[in-house]
C-alpha positions in Angstrom: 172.9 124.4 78.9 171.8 127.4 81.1 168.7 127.5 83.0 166.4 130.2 82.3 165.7 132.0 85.0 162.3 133.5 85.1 161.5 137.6 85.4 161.5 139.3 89.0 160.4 142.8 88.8 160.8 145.0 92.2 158.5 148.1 91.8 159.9 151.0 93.8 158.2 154.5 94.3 159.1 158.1 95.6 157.1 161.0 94.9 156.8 161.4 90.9 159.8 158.8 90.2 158.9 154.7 89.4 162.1 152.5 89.4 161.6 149.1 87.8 164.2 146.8 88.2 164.4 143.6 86.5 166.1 140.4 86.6 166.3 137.4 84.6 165.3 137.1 81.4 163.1 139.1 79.4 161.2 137.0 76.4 158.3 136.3 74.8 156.9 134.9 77.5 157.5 137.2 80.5 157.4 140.6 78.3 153.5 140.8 79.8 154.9 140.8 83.3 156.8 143.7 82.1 153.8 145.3 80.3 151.7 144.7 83.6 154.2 146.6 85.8 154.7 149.9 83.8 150.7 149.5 83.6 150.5 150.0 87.4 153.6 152.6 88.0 152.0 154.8 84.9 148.3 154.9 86.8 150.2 156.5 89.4 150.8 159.1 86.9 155.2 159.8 87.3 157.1 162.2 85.6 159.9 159.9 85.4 160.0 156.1 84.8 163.5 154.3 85.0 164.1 150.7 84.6 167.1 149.1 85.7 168.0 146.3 82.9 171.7 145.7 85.1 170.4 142.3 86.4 169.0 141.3 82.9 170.8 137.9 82.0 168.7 137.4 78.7 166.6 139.6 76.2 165.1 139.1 73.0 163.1 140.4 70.4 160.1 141.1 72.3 161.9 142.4 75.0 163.3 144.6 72.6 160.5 146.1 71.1 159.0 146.6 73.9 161.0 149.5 74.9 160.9 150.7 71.9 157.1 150.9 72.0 157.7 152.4 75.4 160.2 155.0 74.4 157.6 156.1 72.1 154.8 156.1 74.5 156.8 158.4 76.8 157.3 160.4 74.5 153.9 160.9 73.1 152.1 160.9 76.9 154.5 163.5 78.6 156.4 161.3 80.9 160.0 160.3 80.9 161.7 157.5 80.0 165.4 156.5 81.2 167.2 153.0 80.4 169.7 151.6 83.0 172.5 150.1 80.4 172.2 146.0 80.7 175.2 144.4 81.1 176.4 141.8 78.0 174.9 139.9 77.0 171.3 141.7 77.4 173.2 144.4 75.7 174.1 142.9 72.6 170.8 142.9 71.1 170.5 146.9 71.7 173.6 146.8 69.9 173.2 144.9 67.0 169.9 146.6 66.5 171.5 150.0 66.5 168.5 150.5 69.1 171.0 151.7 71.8 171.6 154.7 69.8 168.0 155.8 69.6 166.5 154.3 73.4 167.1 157.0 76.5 170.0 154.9 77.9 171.9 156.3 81.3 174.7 154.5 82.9 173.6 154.9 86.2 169.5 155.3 87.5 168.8 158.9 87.9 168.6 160.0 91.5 
């Protein structure tokens, strides 16, 4: 059996661009952490907001819908959104869900 591994979020931020870059998992029960942290880089008022998902080792539903709900936010309040592509298996869910096709993934954080 695995052992969770609980959600580390470094905040980084230059100019008009917030990086957030997670690790560990992403659930239920850490997805206010998440929630907290795009809270504090938004009152800072970016243009762009990227969060690195590379280091994810688990997401579920929560965490899914969550950038979703972000996505949409970004979209309605003027500011960008861009994904950093999980590796598998935080991946898989974007897949199954079709979500991937519809979320502003990137392969690599913008620069």
């Amino acid at each position: 059996m695995a052992i969770a591994r609980p959600l580390e979020i470094d905040e980084h931020f230059d100019g008009s661009v917030a990086r957030l870059t997670l690790r560990g998992e992403l659930d239920i029960a850490t997805v206010p952490r998440l929630e907290e942290a795009v809270a504090a880089v938004l009152a800072r008022s970016p243009s762009l907001v990227t969060i690195d998902l590379r280091s994810l080792s688990f997401l579920d539903s929560s965490g899914l819908r969550e950038f979703i709900v972000l996505a949409d936010r970004a979209e309605e309040e003027g500011w960008r959104l861009s994904l950093v592509r999980p590796a598998p298996p935080a991946l898989s869910i974007f897949q199954i869900t079709r979500a991937e096709e519809n979320l502003p993934f990137v392969d690599e954080p913008p620069r």
